[in-house]
C-alpha positions as CSV (number, residue, x, y, z in Angstrom):
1,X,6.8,-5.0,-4.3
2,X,9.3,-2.8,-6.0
3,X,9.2,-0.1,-3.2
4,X,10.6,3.3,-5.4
5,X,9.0,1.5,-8.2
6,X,5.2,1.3,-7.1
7,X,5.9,4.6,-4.2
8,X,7.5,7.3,-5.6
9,X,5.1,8.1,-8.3
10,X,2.7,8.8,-6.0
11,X,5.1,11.1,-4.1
12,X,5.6,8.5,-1.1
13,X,8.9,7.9,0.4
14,X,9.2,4.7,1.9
15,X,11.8,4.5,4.9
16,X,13.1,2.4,8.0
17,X,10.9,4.7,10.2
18,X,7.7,4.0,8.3
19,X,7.4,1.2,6.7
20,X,5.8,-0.7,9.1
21,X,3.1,2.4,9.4
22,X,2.7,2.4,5.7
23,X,2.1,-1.7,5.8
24,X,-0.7,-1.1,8.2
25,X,-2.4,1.4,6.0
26,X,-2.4,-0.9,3.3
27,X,-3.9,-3.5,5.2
28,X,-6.3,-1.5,6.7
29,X,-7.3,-0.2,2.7
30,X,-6.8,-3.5,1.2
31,X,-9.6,-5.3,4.2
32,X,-6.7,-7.3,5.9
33,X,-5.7,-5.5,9.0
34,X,-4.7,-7.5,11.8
35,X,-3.5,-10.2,9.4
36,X,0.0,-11.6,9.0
37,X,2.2,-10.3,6.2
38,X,1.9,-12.8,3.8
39,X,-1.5,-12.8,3.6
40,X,-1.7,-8.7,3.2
41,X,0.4,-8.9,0.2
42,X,-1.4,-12.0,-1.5
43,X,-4.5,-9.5,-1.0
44,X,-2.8,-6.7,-2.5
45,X,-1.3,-8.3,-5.5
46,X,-4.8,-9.1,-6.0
47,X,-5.7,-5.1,-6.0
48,X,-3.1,-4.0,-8.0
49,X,-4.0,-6.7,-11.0
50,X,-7.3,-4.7,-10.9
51,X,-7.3,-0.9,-12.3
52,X,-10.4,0.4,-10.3
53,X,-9.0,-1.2,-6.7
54,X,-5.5,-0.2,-7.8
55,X,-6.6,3.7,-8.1
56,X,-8.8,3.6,-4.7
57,X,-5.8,2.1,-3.1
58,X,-2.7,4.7,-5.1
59,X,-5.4,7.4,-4.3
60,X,-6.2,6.4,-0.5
61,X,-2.1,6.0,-0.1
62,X,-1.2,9.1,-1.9
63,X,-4.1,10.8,0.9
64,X,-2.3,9.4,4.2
65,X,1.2,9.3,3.6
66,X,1.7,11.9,0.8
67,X,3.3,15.4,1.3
């Protein structure tokens, strides 16, 4: 995932010092916390193909790591 591409919009800047933080929340919102990497982003490619799971998960972002 593109990160300035897919982030920015939503007024999110990604860095080294939270990226990892910003991975769990995605897994956490996507349904696959605790899982390995691969498997988080399969499940979010599969959100993002979807409009109505692509605006809960931009919104729920934009709510916990948005200024």
């Amino acid at each position: 995932m593109n990160k300035k591409g897919f982030f920015k919009p939503l007024g999110i800047t990604v860095s080294k010092e939270n990226a990892k933080e910003i991975e769990r929340g995605i897994a956490k919102i996507v349904g696959r916390e605790g899982r390995n990497c691969p498997d988080i982003w399969m499940e979010t490619n599969l959100w993002l193909s979807d409009p109505k799971k692509k605006g809960q998960l931009e919104g729920q972002l934009m709510k916990r790591f948005a200024p």
